[in-house]
N, C-alpha and C positions, 0 to 999 in steps of 0.2 A: 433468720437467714435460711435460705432453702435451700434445696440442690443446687438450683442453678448458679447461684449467685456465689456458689467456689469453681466455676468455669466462666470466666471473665473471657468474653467473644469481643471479637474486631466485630467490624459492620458486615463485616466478607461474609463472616460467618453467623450470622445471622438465618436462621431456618426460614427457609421459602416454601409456602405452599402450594401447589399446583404450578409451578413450575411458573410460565410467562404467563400468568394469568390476572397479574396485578396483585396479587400477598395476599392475607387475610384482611377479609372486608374492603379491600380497595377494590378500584375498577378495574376490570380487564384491562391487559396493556394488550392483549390481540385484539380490540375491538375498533381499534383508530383512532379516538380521543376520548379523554376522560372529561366527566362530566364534571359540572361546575365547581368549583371547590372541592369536589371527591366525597364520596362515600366517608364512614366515617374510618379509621384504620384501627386493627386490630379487630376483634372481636365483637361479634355484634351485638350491639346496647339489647337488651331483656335478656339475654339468654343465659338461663341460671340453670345450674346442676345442685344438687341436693347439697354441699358446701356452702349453699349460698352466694357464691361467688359468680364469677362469669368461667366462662370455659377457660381451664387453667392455659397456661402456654407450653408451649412444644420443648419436653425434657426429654432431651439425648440418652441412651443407656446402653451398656455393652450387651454384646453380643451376649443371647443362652447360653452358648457354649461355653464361654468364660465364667469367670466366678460369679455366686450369686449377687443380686441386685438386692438392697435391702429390701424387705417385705411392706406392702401397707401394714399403715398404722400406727407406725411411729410418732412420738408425740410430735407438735409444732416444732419449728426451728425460726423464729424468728418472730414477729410480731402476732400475741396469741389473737384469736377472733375473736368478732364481738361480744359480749354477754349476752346469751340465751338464745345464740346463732346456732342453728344444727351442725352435728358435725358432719353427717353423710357418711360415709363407706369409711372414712377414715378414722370412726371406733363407732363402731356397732353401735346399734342399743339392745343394753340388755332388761332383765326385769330389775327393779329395786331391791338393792340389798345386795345381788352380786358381780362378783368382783370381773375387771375385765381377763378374758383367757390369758391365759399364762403367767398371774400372777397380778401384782396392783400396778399395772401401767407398762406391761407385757407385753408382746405379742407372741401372738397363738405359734404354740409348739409343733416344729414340724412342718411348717406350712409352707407347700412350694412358691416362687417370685411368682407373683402377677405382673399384667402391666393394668395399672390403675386405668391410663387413658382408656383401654377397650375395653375393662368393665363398665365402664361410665357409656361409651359408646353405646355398646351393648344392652346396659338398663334404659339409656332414651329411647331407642329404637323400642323397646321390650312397653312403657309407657306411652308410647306415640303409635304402638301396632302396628309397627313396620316388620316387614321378613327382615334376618339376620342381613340376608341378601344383597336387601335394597336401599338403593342411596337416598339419602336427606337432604334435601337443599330448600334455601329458605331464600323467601322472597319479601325485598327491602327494597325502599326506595332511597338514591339520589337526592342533593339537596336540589338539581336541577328539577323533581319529578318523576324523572325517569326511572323504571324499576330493573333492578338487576338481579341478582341469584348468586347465593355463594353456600357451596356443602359447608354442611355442619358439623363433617368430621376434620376432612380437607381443608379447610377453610379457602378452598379455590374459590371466583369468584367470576364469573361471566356474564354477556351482555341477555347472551340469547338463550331461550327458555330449555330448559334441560329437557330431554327425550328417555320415556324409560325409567323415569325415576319420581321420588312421591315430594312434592313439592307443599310447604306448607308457609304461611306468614310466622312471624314471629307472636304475634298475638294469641295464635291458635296454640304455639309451642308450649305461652308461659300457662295459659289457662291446660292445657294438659299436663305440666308437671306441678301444679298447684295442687289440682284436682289428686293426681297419686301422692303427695306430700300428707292430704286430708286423710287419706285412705289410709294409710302408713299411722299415724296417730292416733285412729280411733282403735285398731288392736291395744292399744298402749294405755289409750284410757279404761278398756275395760281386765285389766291385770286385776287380777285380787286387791286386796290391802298389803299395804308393808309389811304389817304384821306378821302373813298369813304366808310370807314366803321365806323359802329355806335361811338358813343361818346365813350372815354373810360372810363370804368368803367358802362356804359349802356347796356343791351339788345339788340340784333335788332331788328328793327320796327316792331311790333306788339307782343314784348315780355315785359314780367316784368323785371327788374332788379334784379340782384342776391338780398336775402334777406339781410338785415341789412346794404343795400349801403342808404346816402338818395337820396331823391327824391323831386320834390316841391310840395306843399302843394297839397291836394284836388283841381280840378276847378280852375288853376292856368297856365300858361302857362311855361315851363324851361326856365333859364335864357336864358341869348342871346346867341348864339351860341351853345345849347347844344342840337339840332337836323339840322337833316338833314347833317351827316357826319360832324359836326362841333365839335369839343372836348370842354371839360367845360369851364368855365372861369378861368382862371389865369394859363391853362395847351394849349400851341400853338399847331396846327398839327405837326404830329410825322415828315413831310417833311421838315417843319421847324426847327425845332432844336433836334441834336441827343440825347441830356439826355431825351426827350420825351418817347421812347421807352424802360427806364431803370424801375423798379418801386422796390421799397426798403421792404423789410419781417424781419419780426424778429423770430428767431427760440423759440423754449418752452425752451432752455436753456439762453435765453437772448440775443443770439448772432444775428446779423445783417446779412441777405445776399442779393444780388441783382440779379433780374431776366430781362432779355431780352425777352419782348415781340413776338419781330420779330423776332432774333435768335434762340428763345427757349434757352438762356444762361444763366445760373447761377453761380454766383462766389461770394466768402465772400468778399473780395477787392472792396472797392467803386469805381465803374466808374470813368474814368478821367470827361466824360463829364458832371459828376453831381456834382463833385468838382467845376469846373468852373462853372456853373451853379449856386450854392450856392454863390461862392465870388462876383458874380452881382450881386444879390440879395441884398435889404434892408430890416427893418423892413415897411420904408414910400415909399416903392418902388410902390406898389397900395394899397394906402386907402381905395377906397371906393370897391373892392373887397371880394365878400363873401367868409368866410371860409366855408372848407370842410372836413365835422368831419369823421374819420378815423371810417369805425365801428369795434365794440366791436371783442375783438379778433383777431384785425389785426395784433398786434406785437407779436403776438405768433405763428398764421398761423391757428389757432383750436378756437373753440369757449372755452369760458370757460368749460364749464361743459364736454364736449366731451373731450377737454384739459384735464382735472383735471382726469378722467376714465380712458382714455387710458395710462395717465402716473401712475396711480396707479397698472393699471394690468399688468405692466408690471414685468416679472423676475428680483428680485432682488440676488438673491443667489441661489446657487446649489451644494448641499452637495451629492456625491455618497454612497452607500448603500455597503457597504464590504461583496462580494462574491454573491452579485447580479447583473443583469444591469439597475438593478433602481437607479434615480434620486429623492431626496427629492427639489424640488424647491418652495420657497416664492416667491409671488410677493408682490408689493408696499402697495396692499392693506389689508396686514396683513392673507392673503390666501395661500395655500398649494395645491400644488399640486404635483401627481410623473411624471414623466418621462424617457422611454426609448429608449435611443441613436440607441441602437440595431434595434431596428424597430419603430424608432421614431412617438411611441405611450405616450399623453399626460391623465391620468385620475384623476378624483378628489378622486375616492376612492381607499383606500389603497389597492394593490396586492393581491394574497392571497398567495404570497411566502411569504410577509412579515410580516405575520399576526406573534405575541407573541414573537416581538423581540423587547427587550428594547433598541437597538442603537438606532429602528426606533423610535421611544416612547419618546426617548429623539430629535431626529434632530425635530420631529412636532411638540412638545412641546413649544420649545425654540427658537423663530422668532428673523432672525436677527437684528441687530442695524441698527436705520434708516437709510435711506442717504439721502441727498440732494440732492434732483431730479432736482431744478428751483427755481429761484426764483418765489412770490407768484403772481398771478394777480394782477394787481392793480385794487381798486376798480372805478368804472366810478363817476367821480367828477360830483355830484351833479349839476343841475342847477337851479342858486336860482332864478331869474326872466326872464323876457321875454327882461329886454334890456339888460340883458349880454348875452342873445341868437343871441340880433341884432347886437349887436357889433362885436361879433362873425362872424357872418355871412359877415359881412363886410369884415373882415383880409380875405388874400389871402388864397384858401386851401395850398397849397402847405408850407406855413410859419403856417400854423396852424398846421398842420400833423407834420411837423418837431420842432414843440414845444412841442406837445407831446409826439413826441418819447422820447427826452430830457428828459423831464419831469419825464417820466415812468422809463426810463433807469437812473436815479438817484438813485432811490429804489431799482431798480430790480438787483443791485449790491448783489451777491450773496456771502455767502462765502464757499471758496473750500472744496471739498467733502473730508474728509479722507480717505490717503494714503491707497490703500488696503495692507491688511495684507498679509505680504510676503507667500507666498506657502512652506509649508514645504517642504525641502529636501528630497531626496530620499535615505532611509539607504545606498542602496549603494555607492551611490555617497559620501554622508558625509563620510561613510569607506575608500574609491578609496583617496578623499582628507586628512584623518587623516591621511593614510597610507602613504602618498610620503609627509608628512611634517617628519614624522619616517624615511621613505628611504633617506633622507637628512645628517639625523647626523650620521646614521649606513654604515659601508663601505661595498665595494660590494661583499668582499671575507664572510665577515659575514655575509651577508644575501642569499649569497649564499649556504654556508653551511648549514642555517638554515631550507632554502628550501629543500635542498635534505635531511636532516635529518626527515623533515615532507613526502617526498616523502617514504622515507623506513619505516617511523614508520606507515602510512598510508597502507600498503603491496601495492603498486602501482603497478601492472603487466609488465613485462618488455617485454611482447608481445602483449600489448592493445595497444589504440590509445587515444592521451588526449581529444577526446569526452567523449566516456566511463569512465574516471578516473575519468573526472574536479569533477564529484559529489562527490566523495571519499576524494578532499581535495579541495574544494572551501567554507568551514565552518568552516575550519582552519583561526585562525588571522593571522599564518608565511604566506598562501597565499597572504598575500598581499604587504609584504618585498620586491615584482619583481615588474618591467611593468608589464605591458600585453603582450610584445612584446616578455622581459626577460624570464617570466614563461613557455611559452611552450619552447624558446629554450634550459632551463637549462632541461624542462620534456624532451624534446627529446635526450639532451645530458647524461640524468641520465637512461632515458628507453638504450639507447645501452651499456651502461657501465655496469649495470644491468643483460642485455643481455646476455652481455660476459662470466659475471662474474656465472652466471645462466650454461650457457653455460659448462664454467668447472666445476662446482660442479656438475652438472650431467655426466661430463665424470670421472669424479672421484669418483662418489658413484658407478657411474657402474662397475669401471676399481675394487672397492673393493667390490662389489657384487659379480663378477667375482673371485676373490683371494680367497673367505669367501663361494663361492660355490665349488672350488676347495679344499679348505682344509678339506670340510666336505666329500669329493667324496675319500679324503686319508687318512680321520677317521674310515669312511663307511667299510675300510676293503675289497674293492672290486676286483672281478676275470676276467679272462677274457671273463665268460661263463652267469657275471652279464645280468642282462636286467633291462630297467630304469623304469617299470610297478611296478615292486617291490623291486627299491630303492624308488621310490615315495609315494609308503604304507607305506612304512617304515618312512620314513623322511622326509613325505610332512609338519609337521607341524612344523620342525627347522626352526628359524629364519632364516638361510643363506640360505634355500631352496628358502621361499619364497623374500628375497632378488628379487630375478630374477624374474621378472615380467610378461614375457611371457614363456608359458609350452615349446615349439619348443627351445626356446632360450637355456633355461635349459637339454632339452633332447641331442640336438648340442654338448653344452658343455660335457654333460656325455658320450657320443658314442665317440667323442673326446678322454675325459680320457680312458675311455675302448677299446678304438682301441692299443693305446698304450702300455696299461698294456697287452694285446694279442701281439704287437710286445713282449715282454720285456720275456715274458714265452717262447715264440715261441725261442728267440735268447739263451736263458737258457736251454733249451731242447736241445737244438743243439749240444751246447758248454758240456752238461755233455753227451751225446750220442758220442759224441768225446772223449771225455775222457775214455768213456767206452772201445773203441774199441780198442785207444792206449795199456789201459792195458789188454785187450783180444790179442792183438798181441802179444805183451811183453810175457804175460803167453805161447802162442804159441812156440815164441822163442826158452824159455826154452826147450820144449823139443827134445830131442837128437834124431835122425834116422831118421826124417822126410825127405820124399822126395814129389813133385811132385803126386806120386802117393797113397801115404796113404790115408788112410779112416779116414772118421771123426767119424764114430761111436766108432772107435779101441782108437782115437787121447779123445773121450770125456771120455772115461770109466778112463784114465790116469791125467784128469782136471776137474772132475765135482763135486770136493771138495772144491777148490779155489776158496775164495770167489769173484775172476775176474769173474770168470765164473757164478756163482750166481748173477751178480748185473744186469746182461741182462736175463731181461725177455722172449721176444721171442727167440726161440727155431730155428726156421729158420735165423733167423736173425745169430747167433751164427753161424752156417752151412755155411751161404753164407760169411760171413768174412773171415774163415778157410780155404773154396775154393777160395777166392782173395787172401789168403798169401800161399797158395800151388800152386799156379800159378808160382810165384817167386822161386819156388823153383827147383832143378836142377832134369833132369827127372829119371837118374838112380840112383843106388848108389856110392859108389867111389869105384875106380878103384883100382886091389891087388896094385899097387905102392905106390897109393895113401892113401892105409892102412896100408900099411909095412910103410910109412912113417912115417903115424900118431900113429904107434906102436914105433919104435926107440924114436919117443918124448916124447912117454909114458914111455921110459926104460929111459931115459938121464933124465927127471924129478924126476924119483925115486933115481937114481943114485945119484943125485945133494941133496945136504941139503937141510933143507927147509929158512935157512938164504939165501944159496945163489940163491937159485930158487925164493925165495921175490921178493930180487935185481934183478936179471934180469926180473921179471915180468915186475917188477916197471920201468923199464927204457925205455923200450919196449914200456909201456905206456904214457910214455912223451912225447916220440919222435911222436907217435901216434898224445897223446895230440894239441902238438905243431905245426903236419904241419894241423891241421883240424881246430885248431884256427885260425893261418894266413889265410888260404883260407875262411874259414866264415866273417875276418874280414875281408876279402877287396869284399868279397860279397856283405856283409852288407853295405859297404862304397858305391858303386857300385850303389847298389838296391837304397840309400840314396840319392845319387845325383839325380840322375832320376826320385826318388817321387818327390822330390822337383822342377826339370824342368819341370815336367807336372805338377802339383800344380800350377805356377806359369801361364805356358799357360791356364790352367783349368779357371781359376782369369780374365784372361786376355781376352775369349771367354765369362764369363759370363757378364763381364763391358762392352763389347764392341759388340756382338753378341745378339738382345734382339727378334727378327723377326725369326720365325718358317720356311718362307719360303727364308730364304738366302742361294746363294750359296756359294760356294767355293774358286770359282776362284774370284768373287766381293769382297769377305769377305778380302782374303788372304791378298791382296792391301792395304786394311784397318788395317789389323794385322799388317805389317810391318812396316808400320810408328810411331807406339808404341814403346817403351822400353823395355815392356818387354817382350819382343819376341827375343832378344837377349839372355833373361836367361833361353829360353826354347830352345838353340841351340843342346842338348846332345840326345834333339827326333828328329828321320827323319822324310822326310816326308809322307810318309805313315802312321808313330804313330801321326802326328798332325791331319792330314785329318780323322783319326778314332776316334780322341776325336773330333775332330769337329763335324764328325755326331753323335758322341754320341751325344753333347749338344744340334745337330737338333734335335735327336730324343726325348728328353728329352723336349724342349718347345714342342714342338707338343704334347708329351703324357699331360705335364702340359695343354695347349689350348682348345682338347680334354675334358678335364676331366673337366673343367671347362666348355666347351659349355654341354658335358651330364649334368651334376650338374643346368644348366641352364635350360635343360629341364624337367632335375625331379624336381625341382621346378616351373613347370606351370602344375597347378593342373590339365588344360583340355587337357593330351595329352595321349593316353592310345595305347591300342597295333595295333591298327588300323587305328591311324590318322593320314592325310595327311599333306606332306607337307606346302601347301599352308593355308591349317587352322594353323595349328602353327606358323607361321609365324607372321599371324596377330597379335599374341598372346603375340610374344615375340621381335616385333618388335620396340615398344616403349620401351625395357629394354636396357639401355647403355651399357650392357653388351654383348649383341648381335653386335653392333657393331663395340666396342672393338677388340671380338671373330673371327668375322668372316669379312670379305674382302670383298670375292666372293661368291656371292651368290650360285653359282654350285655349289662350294667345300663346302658350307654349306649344302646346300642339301644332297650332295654324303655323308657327315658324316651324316646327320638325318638318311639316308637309312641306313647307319652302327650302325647305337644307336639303331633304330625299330630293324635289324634285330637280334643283341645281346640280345637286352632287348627280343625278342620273342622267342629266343633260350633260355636264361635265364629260362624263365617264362614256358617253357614245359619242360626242366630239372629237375625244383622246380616241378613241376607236377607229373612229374614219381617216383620222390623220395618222394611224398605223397600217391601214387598209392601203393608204395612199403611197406610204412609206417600206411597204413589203413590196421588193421589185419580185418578185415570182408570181406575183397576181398581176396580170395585163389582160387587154379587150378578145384574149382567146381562151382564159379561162376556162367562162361558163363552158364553150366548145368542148375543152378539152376534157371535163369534169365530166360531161355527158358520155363520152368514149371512153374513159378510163378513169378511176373512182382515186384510183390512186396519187392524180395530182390534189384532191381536196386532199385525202390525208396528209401531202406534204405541205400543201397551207395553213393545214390547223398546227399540225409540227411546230412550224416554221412562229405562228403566233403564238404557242404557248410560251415562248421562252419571254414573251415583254408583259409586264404587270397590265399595261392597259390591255391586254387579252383578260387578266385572273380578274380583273376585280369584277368584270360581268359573270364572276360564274354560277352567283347565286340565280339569274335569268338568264339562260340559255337560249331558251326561244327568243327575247329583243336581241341576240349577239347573233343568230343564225338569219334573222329577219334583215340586219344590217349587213352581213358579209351576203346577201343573195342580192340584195338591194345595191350593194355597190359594182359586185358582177355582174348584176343587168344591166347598168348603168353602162360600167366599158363595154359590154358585149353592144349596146345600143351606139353609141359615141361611133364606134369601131375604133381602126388604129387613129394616135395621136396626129394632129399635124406637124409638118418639119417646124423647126426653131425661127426659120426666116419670115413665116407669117405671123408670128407670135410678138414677133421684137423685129421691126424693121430696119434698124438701126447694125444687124448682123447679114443684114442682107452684102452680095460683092458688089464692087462697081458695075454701072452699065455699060 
C-alpha cells in the first residue's frame, strides 16, 4: 500500500494533466476528434525510469511550508518488487558489506524533503542531454497511424508537433536509459573484493561511522578482526557464508523485509540462506562473544522522531469541493490543507473561490477519525547497571539483534485499521441497477410500449437524431424500462414509424388544403377575366386561403381553376352561337322566292321582327350567314314547267278536302319519315362501330406508345402482338398510321410544353440568353433529363422557345404601343420640337411588364417604338368611326 492509496479520490478528483489536452497519453480533446479507438491511456508503454517501472503516477503533497513530507527511501509499503529488479533512487547502491545510511534500513540523517518526481525528471533530462530548461515530448503513434506528441513530464498530449522543444520517439528514450543503466553497473562491477572492503556496518578508513552504530570505547583498540577488511565478531566474511550479505529491516508498519547488500535486492520473504543460518545457531553457540546492540530506530528504518513527523504529515483524507477543483485534504497531524489535481497546486490557505461557502466551513471543521498508522515505538529498555552491559556485550550480536526484534515485534502487534467506508454510488449507476432489477418482472412488450408512449408524449422529432433527443427523455424513469442497447433501437424503430406516419398526415393536410382552397375558389364566384391580385385582397384572410402555404403554390392552383372556367365560357359561347345560326337559317328557310341571287337588305326588311333575328348581335355576321345559305341556293328561278306544275298542285290541293289533303300529307310524311330513319340508323350504327375501333387502338397506342421519337414501322411490330389490335380491324391502314402521328404529335406537344414550362421556371433565363448558360442552370433539374435525350434537339427547341418567347414579347409590345393613348400620329412631330414628350412615353411605358421584359434588348424595344411612330406619323390622323363601321352611320 503506498501513499496514494490512503487518499481514496472520487473521479472529480482525479489529477489532469495539461489541462484540455486529453489526460495522460490520450488524444488531445483541443484537436476536434479523437482518433480511432484512442491512444493508449495513462502512461506511455516503454517508458521506464530506473525502478523499473513505468512513470510513477501523480502524488499530491503538502505544501514546504507545512510539516515535512517523509524523505526517499522508505522501505515499500505494499507489494515488494520483483526479484533482482533494481531499486533506483529509492536505496542507493552502496559497496558490499555496508550498511544502508542511517542505520540497517534507515534513512539518511538530517536530510532535507525532496520531491522524488523532479529528481527523476531531472536525471532523464541529465541521460537524454537535454538543458534543465528544455521540454521532452515524445512522439507515438495512434492505433489509426496517426502520430501525436505528449510531454514526458506533463503528460500533456497534442496533435500538432511541438515548437521549441526536443522531441524524441520512445525507442530512442528506452535505448538511452539502457545504455546509462549499463554505465551505472560497470563501476559496480569493478569495486574490490568483499573481502577487501571495510567492516560491515563501519566507515572506510579514515571515516566516522554512520551515527548511532556503536563503536569501542574512547583510547581503546576494536575488537579482533574489526579492521583491516575483517567484519565484526560473530558476523564471518561475506565470501564465506552467503546469509552474510542479507541484512533484516523492519518497516514503520511493523512488517519485516530483507535487503541484499551486493545485489541491491529487496524482498519481504526471509532468505533461504538465513533460515538455515538461524537453525545452526544456539543460544551457547558463542559464550563469550559480545553482543551487538541494534541502534535506535533500526526496526522501523527512521529515527524515531523523523519517524513519528513524517507519518503524521502524511494525507490522511481527501474530500472534493462541489463545483470546484479543489481538494480539502487532512493530514495525520490534525492539519488542512487544499489541493488541486487540475494543476497540482498544494496551499495552506484557503482559495479565494472558496471564500463564504459553508460546505467548505463544514469539510475544515470536522477532522477525520483517526487511523492507525503503526504500531508505537518501543521505548529503549533502560540499562540498569554496568554488568548487565557486560553480559551483554558478551552474547553474540547477531542472537542479540534477533532477540530484540522478538522482543519488539511482540508489542508491536498492531490492530487492523478499519475497513474504509464504502464510496458512495453513483446516482446513475444505483438507477441503471434498480432499473434492470424492474426490467426483470415487467415483460418486453410492456415496456416496450411504455417507452414509445414516453417517446410521443415527450414530442421526440421523427427527423432528429437520438443525440439531440436523449436530453428530452433521459429524466424520464420509463427511460430506463430498456438496455442501452434496446433504447436507441426501439428510438430508431419509433423515429421511422413516426416518420411515416408524419409523412402522411402532411400529404393529407395538403391533399385537404388543396379541396378547402378549391372550394373557396367556387364560393369566390369567379370569371374568366378573374386575376389572383384581387382574389387575394379579397380573401387573403380566409382560413382556406391561408391553408396553402406558399403564395406561387396558391396562385398555380387559382390560374388552374381560371384556365378552366375560360375553357368552359369559351365551349358555351360556341355551343349557343350554333344555336343561333341554326335558327337564323331556319328563319331563312321560311322564306319563299329566294334564290341564289337575292339581296340581303330586301331578305332583312321581311325578318328583322323575329326575334331569331334579334338574338344576333352583329350585323355582319347576320349578312355573311345569308350569303353561306344563298350559296345553296339554285341560281335562277324555276322554270314555266316547273310553275305550271307547282300551280296544278296548287289547284288539286284546293280541289281535295282538307280531311283528305291531311291524309295524304300525313302519309307522304311517313314514308319520308321512315326511309330517313333507316338510313340515320344504320349511319349511326356505322359511325358506332368505328368510334369504338379507334377508341380501342387510341387505348392501345397510349399503353404501349410512351416515346415522342418512335416510328412506325418499329412501333407497328409491337402493335401486332397485342389483342387489341384485332378490335381495331374496321380502320385501314392509313386511318391507323394518322392516329399514330396524331399520338406522336401529341407526346411531342406534351414534351415540349413541359421542357418551355422547364424553362420559365429558371428564373435566369430572359430574352437574350444563351444556350450554354442555361444549360448550366437546368442541368442538375431531373427533369431536363427526363425531357430531353439529345442534346442538339434540346438546343434546336431552346432556339424555338427564344424565338416564340421574343416574337411573343414584341407582339405584347405593339399592342401596348397601341394601347398607350399619349402616343398618337403627332408624336414623331412633337418629339422632334420638344424631347420631353419621349420622356413622358418611356414614363408612361415603364410602369407595364411588357415594356420590362425587353430590357435586356434595348435597341429591338427602340427600333419598335420608332417603327410604330413612323407608322402614325405616315397614316396621319385616324378616320371618323362612320367609315369604319357603316352601320353607325345617321339616317339619310
Amino acid at each position: 500500500m503506498n501513499d496514494q492509496d490512503e487518499l481514496p479520490m472520487d473521479e472529480s478528483d482525479e489529477p489532469v494533466n495539461g489541462g484540455d489536452s486529453g489526460g495522460a497519453g490520450g488524444p488531445p480533446k483541443n484537436g476536434g476528434t479523437f482518433p480511432p479507438k484512442g491512444p493508449p491511456q495513462g502512461p506511455p508503454p516503454g517508458l521506464h525510469h530506473q525502478n523499473g517501472g513505468g512513470v510513477p503516477p501523480p502524488v499530491f503533497f503538502p505544501p514546504v511550508t507545512g510539516p515535512p513530507r517523509p524523505p526517499p527511501g522508505i522501505p515499500p509499503r505494499g507489494p515488494p518488487p520483483p526479484l533482482g529488479a533494481p531499486r533506483g533512487p529509492l536505496i542507493p547502491a552502496r559497496p558490499p558489506g555496508m550498511m544502508p545510511p542511517g542505520g540497517m534500513g534507515g534513512p539518511p540523517q538530517q536530510q532535507p524533503p525532496v520531491n522524488p518526481q523532479q529528481t527523476q525528471q531531472e536525471k532523464l533530462k541529465q541521460i537524454l542531454g537535454i538543458a534543465p530548461d528544455q521540454e521532452l515530448w515524445v512522439e507515438t503513434k495512434a492505433d489509426g497511424g496517426k502520430s501525436y506528441y505528449y510531454n514526458a513530464i506533463s503528460r500533456k498530449t497534442v496533435w500538432d508537433r511541438p515548437q521549441n522543444a526536443t522531441i524524441m520517439t520512445q525507442s530512442e528514450i528506452e535505448a538511452a536509459v539502457q545504455k546509462a543503466q549499463q554505465q551505472q553497473q560497470k563501476p559496480q562491477a569493478m569495486q574490490p573484493p568483499a573481502g577487501m572492503q571495510p567492516p560491515m556496518g563501519y566507515a572506510p578508513p579514515g571515516m566516522m561511522p554512520p551515527p548511532g552504530y556503536p563503536m569501542p570505547p574512547p583510547g581503546m583498540m576494536p575488537p579482533f578482526g574489526m579492521g583491516m577488511g575483517m567484519p565484526p565478531f560473530g558476523m564471518p566474511p561475506f565470501g564465506t557464508d552467503p546469509s552474510s550479505v542479507w541484512q533484516e529491516f523492519t518497516s514503520p508498519d511493523g512488517r519485516k523485509y530483507y535487503f541484499n547488500a551486493q545485489t541491491q535486492e529487496t524482498t519481504w520473504d526471509k532468505p533461504q540462506a538465513l533460515k538455515d543460518k538461524e537453525a545452526k545457531q544456539t543460544p551457547a553457540a558463542m559464550p563469550n562473544m559480545p553482543a551487538m546492540s541494534a541502534p535506535d530506530g533500526a526496526g522501523s528504518g527512521l529515527p524515531d522522531g523523523l519517524k513519528s513527523a513524517g507519518e503524521k504529515a502524511r494525507p490522511i483524507s481527501s474530500n472534493p469541493v462541489a463545483g470546484s477543483p479543489w481538494c480539502v485534504v487532512w493530514t495525520g497531524d490534525r492539519k488542512v490543507f487544499f489541493f488541486n489535481p487540475s494543476t497540482r497546486t498544494s496551499v495552506w490557505e484557503r482559495p479565494p473561490e472558496l471564500y463564504g461557502r459553508p460546505d467548505v466551513d463544514m469539510l475544515v471543521s470536522n477532522p477525520p477519525k483517526d487511523k492507525v498508522a503503526g504500531a508505537p515505538n518501543q521505548q529503549k529498555r533502560p540499562q540498569t547497571d554496568d554488568d548487565d552491559d557486560e553480559e551483554n556485550e558478551d552474547e553474540p550480536p547477531v542472537k542479540k539483534r534477533k532477540e530484540k526484534k522478538k522482543e519488539k515485534a511482540k508489542p508491536e502487534k498492531k490492530e487492523k485499521p478499519p475497513p474504509p467506508e464504502p464510496k458512495p454510488l453513483d446516482p446513475a449507476i444505483e438507477a441503471e441497477m434498480k432499473a434492470a432489477k424492474e426490467r426483470a418482472q415487467i415483460p418486453i412488450e410492456v415496456r416496450v410500449e411504455k417507452y414509445k408512449t414516453m417517446l410521443a408524449e415527450r414530442e421526440v422529432s421523427a427527423f432528429s437524431t437520438w443525440e439531440k433527443e436523449l436530453s428530452k427523455i433521459v429524466f424520464d424513469e420509463r427511460y430506463l424500462l430498456l438496455g442501452a442497447k434496446e433504447r436507441r433501437e426501439i428510438f430508431e424503430e419509433y423515429v421511422k414509424e413516426r416518420a411515416e406516419v408524419e409523412r402522411a398526415e402532411r400529404k393529407k393536410k395538403a391533399r385537404e388544403a388543396k379541396d378547402g382552397f378549391k372550394a373557396l375558389l367556387e364560393d369566390s364566384k369567379l370569371h374568366g377575366k378573374s386575376s389572383f391580385s384581387d382574389f387575394a385582397s379579397k380573401y387573403g384572410k380566409d382560413a382556406r386561403f391561408k391553408a396553402i402555404e406558399k403564395m406561387r403554390e396558391r396562385e398555380t392552383l387559382f390560374t388552374d381553376y381560371v384556365s378552366e372556367l375560360r375553357k368552359a365560357e369559351k365551349e358555351e359561347r360556341r355551343l349557343q352561337k350554333e344555336k343561333h345560326k341554326q335558327d337564323f337559317l331556319a328563319l331563312i328557310r321560311d322564306q319563299e322566292g329566294l334564290t341564289r341571287k337575292s339581296k340581303w337588305s330586301d331578305v332583312k326588311k321581311k325578318i328583322d321582327h323575329d326575334p331569331r333575328y334579334k338574338q344576333i348581335d352583329s350585323s355582319s355576321t347576320r349578312e355573311e350567314w345569308f350569303k353561306e345559305f344563298a350559296k345553296t341556293l339554285p341560281e335562277e328561278t324555276n322554270s314555266d314547267d316547273e310553275e305550271e306544275k307547282a300551280r296544278q298542285e296548287r289547284l288539286e290541293k284546293k280541289s281535295l278536302t282538307a280531311a283528305e289533303q291531311a291524309i295524304l300529307d300525313r302519309q307522304k310524311e311517313v314514308e319520308a319519315e321512315l326511309g330517313e330513319q333507316m338510313k340515320e340508323r344504320n349511319k349511326e350504327l356505322e359511325r358506332h362501330k368505328h368510334q369504338e375501333a379507334e377508341d380501342h387502338y387510341k387505348a392501345l397506342l397510349v399503353d404501349t406508345v410512351k416515346a415522342s421519337d418512335s416510328h412506325w414501322r418499329e412501333t407497328r411490330r409491337q402493335l401486332r402482338k397485342d389483342k387489341r389490335w384485332e378490335l381495331a380491324d374496321l380502320l385501314d391502314k392509313e386511318q391507323k398510321e394518322r392516329l399514330f402521328d396524331d399520338h406522336i404529335r401529341s407526346l411531342e406537344k406534351k414534351r415540349k410544353e413541359a421542357f418551355y414550362q422547364l424553362l420559365n421556371d429558371c428564373e435566369g433565363v430572359t430574352l437574350t440568353s444563351h444556350w450554354r448558360e442555361v444549360r448550366k442552370m437546368i442541368n442538375d433539374d431531373p427533369r431536363y433529363s427526363k425531357l430531353c435525350a439529345s442534346e442538339r434537339r434540346a438546343e434546336r427547341e431552346f432556339r424555338d422557345y427564344m424565338a416564340d418567347k421574343m416574337s411573343s414579347a414584341k407582339s405584347e409590345f405593339r399592342d401596348l404601343l397601341r394601347e398607350t393613348k399619349i402616343i398618337t400620329y403627332k408624336s414623331k412631330q412633337t418629339i422632334t420640337e420638344n424631347e420631353q414628350h419621349l420622356k413622358d412615353i418611356l414614363s408612361t411605358l415603364e410602369n407595364d411588364k411588357r415594356y420590362l421584359v425587353l430590357d435586356c434588348c434595348p435597341e429591338e424595344r427602340e427600333k419598335l417604338l420608332e417603327a410604330y411612330l413612323d407608322d402614325l406619323d405616315r397614316r396621319g390622323p385616324p378616320p371618323p368611326p362612320t367609315q369604319q363601321e357603316p352601320s353607325r352611320r345617321g339616317p339619310k
